[in-house]
C-alpha positions in Angstrom: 110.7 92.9 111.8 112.5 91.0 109.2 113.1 92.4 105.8 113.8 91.2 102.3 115.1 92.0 98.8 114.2 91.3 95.5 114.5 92.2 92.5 112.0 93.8 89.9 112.3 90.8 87.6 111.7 88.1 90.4 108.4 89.9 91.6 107.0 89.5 88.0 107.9 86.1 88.1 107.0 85.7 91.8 104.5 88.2 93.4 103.0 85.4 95.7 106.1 85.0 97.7 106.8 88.6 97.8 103.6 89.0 99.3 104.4 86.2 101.9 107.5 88.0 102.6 105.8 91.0 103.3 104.1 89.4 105.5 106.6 89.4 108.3 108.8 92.8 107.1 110.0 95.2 104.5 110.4 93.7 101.2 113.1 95.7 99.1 112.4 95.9 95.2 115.7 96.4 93.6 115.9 98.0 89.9 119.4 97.3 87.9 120.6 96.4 91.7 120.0 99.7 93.4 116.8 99.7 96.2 113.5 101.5 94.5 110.8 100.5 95.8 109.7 99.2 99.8 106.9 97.0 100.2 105.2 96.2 103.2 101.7 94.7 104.5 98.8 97.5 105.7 99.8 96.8 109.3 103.2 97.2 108.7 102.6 100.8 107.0 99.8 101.3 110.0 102.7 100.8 112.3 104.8 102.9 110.6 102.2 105.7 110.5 101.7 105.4 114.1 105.2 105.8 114.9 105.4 108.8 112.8 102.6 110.3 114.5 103.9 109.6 118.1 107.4 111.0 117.0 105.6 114.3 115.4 102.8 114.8 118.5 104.6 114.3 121.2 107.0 117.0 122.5 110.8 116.3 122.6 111.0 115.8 126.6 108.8 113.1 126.5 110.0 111.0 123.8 111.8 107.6 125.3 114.3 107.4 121.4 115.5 109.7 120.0 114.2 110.6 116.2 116.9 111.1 113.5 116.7 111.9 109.5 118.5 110.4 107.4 121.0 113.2 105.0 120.0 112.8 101.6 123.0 112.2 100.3 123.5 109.0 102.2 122.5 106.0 100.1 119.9 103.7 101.4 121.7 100.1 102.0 119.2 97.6 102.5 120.0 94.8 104.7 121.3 91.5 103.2 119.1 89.1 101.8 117.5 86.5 104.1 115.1 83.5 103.9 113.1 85.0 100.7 116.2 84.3 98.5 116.1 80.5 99.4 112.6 79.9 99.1 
């Protein structure tokens, strides 16, 4: 799954290739340069949901990964900006 980032600004200018980018990952929506905002396509989030679920249902002995939170004092660092910045 590939992600991107963008800013707040470039989506109002540019929402169709946002959605194009969401297409095939994560897009990142920056404000003032710090991540707020995640957007993904339905079958991303499905995907997401489903993974959730299997990591909540299914007891601890049976898991093949290992499911770890992330402290909230840890920032979240997005990764660095791909092919949506040079379209």
């Amino acid at each position: 799954m590939l992600s991107s980032i963008i800013s707040s600004t470039e989506l109002r200018r540019r929402p169709g290739a946002a959605r194009k980018a969401a297409k095939s990952g994560v897009v990142f929506i920056t404000e003032r340069g710090r991540p707020a905002f995640a957007l993904l396509s339905v079958a991303g989030y499905e995907q997401i949901m489903l993974t959730a679920a299997f990591a909540v249902d299914t007891p601890k002995s049976e898991k093949p990964y290992s499911v770890q939170r992330l402290k909230t004092s840890e920032p979240l660092v997005p990764p660095k900006p791909n092919e949506f910045d040079s379209a």
